[in-house]
C-alpha positions as CSV (number, residue, x, y, z in Angstrom):
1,X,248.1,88.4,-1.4
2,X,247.5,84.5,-2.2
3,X,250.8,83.9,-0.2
4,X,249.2,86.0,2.7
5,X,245.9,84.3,2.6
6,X,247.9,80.7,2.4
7,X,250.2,81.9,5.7
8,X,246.8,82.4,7.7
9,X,245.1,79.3,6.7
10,X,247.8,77.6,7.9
11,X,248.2,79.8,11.4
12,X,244.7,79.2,12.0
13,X,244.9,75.4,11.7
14,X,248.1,75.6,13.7
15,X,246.2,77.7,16.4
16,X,243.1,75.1,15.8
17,X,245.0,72.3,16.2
18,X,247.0,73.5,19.6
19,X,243.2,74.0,21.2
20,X,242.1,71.0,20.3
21,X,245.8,69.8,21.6
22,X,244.8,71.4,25.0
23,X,241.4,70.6,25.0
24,X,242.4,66.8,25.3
25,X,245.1,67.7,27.8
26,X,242.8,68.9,30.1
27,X,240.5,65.8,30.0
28,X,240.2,63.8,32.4
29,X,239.4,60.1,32.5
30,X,238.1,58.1,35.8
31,X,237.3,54.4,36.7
32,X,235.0,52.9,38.7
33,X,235.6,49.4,39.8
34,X,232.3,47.4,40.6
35,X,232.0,43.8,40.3
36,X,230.4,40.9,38.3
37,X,228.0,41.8,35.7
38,X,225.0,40.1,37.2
39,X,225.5,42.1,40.5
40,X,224.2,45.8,41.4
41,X,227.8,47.2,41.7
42,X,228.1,46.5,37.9
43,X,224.8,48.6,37.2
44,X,225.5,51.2,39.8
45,X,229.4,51.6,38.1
46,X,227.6,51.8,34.9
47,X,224.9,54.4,35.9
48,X,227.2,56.6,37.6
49,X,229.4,57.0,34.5
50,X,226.6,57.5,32.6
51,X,225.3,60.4,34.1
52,X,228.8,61.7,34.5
53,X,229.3,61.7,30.7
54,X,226.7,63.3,30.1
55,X,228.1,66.4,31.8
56,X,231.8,65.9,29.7
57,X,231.3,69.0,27.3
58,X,231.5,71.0,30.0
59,X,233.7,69.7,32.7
60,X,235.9,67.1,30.6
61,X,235.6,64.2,32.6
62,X,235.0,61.1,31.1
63,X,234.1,57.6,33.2
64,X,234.3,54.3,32.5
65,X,233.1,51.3,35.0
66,X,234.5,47.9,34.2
67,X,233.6,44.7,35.8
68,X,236.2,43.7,38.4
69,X,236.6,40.8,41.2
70,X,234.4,42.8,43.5
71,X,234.4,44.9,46.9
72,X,238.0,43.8,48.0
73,X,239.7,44.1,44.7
74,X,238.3,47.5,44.4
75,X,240.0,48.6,47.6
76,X,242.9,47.0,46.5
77,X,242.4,48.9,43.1
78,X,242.4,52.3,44.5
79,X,245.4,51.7,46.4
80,X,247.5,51.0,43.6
81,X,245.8,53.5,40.8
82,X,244.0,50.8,39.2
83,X,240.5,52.8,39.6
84,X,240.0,56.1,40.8
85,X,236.6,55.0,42.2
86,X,235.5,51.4,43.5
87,X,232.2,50.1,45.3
88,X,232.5,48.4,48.2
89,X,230.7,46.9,51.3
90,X,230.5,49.2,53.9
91,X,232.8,47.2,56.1
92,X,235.3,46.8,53.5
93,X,235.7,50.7,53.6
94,X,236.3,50.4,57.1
95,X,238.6,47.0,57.1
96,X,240.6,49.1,54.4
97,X,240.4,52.6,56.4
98,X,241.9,50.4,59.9
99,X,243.8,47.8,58.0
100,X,242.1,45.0,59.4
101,X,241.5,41.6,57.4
102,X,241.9,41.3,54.9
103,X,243.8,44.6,54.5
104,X,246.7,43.5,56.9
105,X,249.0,42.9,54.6
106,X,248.8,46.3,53.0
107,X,248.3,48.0,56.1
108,X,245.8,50.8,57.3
109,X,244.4,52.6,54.1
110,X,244.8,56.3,55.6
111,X,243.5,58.1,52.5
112,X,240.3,56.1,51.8
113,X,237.5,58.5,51.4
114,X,233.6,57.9,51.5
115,X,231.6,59.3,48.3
116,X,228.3,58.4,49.1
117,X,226.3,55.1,49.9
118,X,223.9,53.1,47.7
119,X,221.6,50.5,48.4
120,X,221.6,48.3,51.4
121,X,222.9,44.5,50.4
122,X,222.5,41.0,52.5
123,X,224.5,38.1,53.4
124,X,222.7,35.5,50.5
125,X,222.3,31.7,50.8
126,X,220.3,30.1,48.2
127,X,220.5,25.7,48.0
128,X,218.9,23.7,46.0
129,X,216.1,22.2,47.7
130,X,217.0,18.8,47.2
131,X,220.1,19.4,49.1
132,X,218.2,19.8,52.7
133,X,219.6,22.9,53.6
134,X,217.5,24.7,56.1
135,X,219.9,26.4,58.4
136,X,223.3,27.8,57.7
137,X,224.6,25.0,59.9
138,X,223.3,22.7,57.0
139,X,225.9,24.1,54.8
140,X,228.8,21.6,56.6
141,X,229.4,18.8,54.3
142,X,228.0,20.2,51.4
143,X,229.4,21.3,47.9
144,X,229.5,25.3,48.6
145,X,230.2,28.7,46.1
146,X,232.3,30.3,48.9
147,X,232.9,33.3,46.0
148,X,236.1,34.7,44.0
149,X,238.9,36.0,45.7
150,X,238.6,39.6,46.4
151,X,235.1,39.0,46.7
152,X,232.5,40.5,49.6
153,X,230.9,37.7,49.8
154,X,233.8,35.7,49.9
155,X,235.0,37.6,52.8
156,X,231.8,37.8,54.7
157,X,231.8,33.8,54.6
158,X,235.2,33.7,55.9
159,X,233.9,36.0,58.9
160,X,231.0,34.0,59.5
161,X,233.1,30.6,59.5
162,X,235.6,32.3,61.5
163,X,232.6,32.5,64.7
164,X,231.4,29.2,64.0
165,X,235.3,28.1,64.2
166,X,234.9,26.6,60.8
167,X,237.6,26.2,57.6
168,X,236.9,25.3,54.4
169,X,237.4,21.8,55.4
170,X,233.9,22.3,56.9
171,X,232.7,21.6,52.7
172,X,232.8,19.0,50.5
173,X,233.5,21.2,48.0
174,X,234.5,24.8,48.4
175,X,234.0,26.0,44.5
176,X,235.3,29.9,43.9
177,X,233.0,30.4,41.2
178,X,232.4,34.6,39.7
179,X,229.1,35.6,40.7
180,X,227.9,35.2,36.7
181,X,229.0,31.3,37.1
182,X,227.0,31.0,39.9
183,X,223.6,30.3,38.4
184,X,224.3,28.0,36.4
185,X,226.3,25.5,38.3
186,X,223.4,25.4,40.7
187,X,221.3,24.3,37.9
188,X,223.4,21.8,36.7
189,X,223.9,20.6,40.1
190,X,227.8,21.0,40.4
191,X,227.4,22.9,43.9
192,X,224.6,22.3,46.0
193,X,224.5,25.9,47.4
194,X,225.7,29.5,45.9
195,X,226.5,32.3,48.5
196,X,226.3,36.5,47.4
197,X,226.5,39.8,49.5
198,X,224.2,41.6,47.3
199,X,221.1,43.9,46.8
200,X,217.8,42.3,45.9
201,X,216.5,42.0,44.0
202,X,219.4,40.8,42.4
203,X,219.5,38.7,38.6
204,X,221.6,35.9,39.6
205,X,219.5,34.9,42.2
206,X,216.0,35.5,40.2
207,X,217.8,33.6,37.2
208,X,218.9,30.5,39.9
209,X,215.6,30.3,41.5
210,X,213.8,30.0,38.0
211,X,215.8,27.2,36.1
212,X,216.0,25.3,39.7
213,X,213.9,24.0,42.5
214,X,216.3,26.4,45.1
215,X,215.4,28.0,48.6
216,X,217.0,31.4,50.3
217,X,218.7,30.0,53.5
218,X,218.5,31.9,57.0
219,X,221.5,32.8,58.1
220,X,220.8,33.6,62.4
221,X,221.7,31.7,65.2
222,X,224.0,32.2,68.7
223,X,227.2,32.8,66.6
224,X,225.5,35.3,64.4
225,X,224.5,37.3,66.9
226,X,227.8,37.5,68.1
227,X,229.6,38.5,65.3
228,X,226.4,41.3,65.2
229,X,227.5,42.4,68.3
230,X,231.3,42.4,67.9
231,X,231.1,44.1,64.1
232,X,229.2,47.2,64.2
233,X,229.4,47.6,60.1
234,X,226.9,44.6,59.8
235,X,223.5,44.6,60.4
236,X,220.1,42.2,60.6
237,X,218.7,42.2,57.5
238,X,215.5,40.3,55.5
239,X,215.2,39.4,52.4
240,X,212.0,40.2,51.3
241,X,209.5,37.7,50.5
242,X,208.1,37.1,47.0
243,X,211.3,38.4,45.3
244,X,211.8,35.0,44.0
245,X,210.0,32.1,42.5
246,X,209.7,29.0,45.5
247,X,210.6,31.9,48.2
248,X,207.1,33.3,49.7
249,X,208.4,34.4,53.0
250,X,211.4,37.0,54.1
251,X,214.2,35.3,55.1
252,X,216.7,37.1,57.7
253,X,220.2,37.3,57.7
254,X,223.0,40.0,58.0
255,X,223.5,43.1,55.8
256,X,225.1,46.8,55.5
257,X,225.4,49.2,52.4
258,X,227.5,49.2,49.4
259,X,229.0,52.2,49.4
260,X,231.0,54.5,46.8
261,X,234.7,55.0,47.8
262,X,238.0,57.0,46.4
263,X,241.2,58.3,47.4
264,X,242.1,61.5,49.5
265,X,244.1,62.2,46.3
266,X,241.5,62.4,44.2
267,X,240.9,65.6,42.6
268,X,238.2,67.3,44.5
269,X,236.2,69.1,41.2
270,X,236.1,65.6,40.0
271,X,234.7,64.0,42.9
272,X,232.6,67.0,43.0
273,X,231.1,66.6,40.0
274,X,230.6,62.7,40.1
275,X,228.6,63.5,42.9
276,X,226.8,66.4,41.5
277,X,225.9,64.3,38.4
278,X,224.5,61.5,40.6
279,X,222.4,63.7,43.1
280,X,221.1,66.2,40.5
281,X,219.7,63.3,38.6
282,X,218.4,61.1,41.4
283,X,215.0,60.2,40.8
284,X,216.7,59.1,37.3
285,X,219.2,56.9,38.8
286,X,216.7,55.2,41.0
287,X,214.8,53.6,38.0
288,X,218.2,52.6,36.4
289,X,217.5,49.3,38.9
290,X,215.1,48.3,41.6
291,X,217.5,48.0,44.2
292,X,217.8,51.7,44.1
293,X,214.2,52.4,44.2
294,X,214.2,53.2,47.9
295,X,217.5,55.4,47.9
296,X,217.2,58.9,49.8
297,X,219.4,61.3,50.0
298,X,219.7,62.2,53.3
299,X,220.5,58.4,53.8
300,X,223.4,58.2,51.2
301,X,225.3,60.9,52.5
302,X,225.7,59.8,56.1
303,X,224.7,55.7,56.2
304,X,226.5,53.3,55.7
305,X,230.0,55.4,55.1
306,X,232.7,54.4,57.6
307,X,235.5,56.6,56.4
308,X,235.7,60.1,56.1
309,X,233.9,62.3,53.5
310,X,235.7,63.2,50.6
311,X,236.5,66.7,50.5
312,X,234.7,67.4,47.0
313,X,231.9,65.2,47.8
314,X,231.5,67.4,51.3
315,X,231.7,70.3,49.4
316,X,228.4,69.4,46.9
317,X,226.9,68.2,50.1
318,X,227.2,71.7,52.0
319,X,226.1,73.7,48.2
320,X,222.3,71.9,49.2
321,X,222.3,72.7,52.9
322,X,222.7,68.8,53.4
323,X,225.6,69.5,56.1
């Protein structure tokens, strides 16, 4: 009888331990790549996950969002498996989806696929004021943050220099400072101006403004205009005045959306629930930072996204009548 009772112990801990065996088979784990961790792409990386894993008891996902080199690298990350997810600029989605620059290398990214869209994000200038810089034009001769590789910003910059038929000649310096090293050297006076393709109001930028005497910098003119009309994934755009200390008054420049991206081959129940975590907790999620205070659904679901839906995301999308 005792050898009996011993035998089903031990088949019962077998049986336990080839559950728990599958249990952790069928997990799955997904990454989000976002940017630096003073930007909103960090938060918004962080967020998401957070609501996902909240959910993992039941559908076994479980997310992680690291800080990564930004919009570019993210495309570049989904392409080779790096992330399963990655926030981008809106025009990075669509550089990637046609393999234009500075996807031509790679090629045209076929299987990029649009999640949903997050809040809206502008071309940033900010100079010290003691550096005279009123214009973007200003900007030539001056010791300029043109951003990390595989940064938006940096690649905005490079569009912009590209109409004005600049190079990075056009600086004294041209510094490729991470957004988090950006503060600081403006405050220390290392660069005389720090450049960001961000949503406001943004940390960096309130952290700059308050340890130094800086101004936000208009970025319009003849050239801008043309690259406006020649690049339909960017937009005029204000900053809003009174974000920042010294700054009373909006200041225009370009803009788009950031924008939530993945693969065609991306399992559709876990986009599906990403999605589902997101949108059923959305007035949640919109206090997680100010810049997504003025998110709406309708808007996240069709602005801003420049490559086709994701089947899973479409499919949570059509469940609430959305499409």
């Amino acid at each position: 009888m005792k050898g009996k009772s011993l035998a089903w112990v031990l088949s019962a801990a077998l049986a336990g331990t080839a559950l728990s065996g599958m249990a952790q088979a069928e997990e799955k784990f997904v990454t989000i790549g976002t940017g630096g961790q003073t930007g909103v792409y960090y938060v918004a990386g962080q967020s998401i996950c957070r609501f996902l894993n909240r959910g993992s008891a039941e559908h076994g996902i479980k997310c992680n969002a690291p800080a990564s080199g930004g919009g570019v690298a993210n495309v570049n990350g989904i392409r080779s498996g790096e992330f399963n997810f990655g926030i981008m600029q809106s025009d990075h989605q669509f550089k990637a989806l046609n393999g234009a620059a500075p996807f031509e290398a790679e090629g045209a990214m076929n299987d990029i696929r649009a999640v949903f869209s997050l809040q809206s994000e502008v071309f940033t200038v900010l100079a010290r004021r003691s550096a005279n810089i009123k214009s973007f034009d200003d900007l030539k001769g001056k010791r300029v943050n043109v951003g990390n590789p595989g940064s938006g910003q940096r690649d905005t910059l490079e569009e912009i220099m590209a109409v004005k038929g600049w190079d990075r000649s056009a600086f004294a310096l041209a510094a490729e400072l991470k957004p988090a090293e950006q503060a600081s050297a403006l405050g220390d006076n290392n660069i005389d101006a720090m450049t960001y393709f961000v949503g406001h109001p943004n940390g960096a930028i309130q952290e700059a403004t308050t340890t130094t005497d800086a101004v936000l910098v208009p970025v319009t003119g003849a050239e801008i205009d043309k690259l406006l009309a020649e690049k339909s994934y960017y937009t005029k755009a204000d900053i809003p005045g009174g974000l920042y200390k010294g700054n009373d008054q909006p200041t225009p420049s370009i803009g788009g959306k950031a924008v939530l991206s993945t693969s065609a081959k991306a399992d559709p129940e876990v986009v599906y629930q990403l999605v589902k975590s997101v949108f059923d907790n959305i007035d949640r999620f919109k206090r997680l930072h100010p810049a997504f205070a003025d998110l709406k659904e309708e808007d996240m679901i069709k602005v801003g996204l420049t490559a086709p839906l994701h089947e899973g995301a479409e499919r949570y999308y059509k469940e609430r009548g959305w499409l």
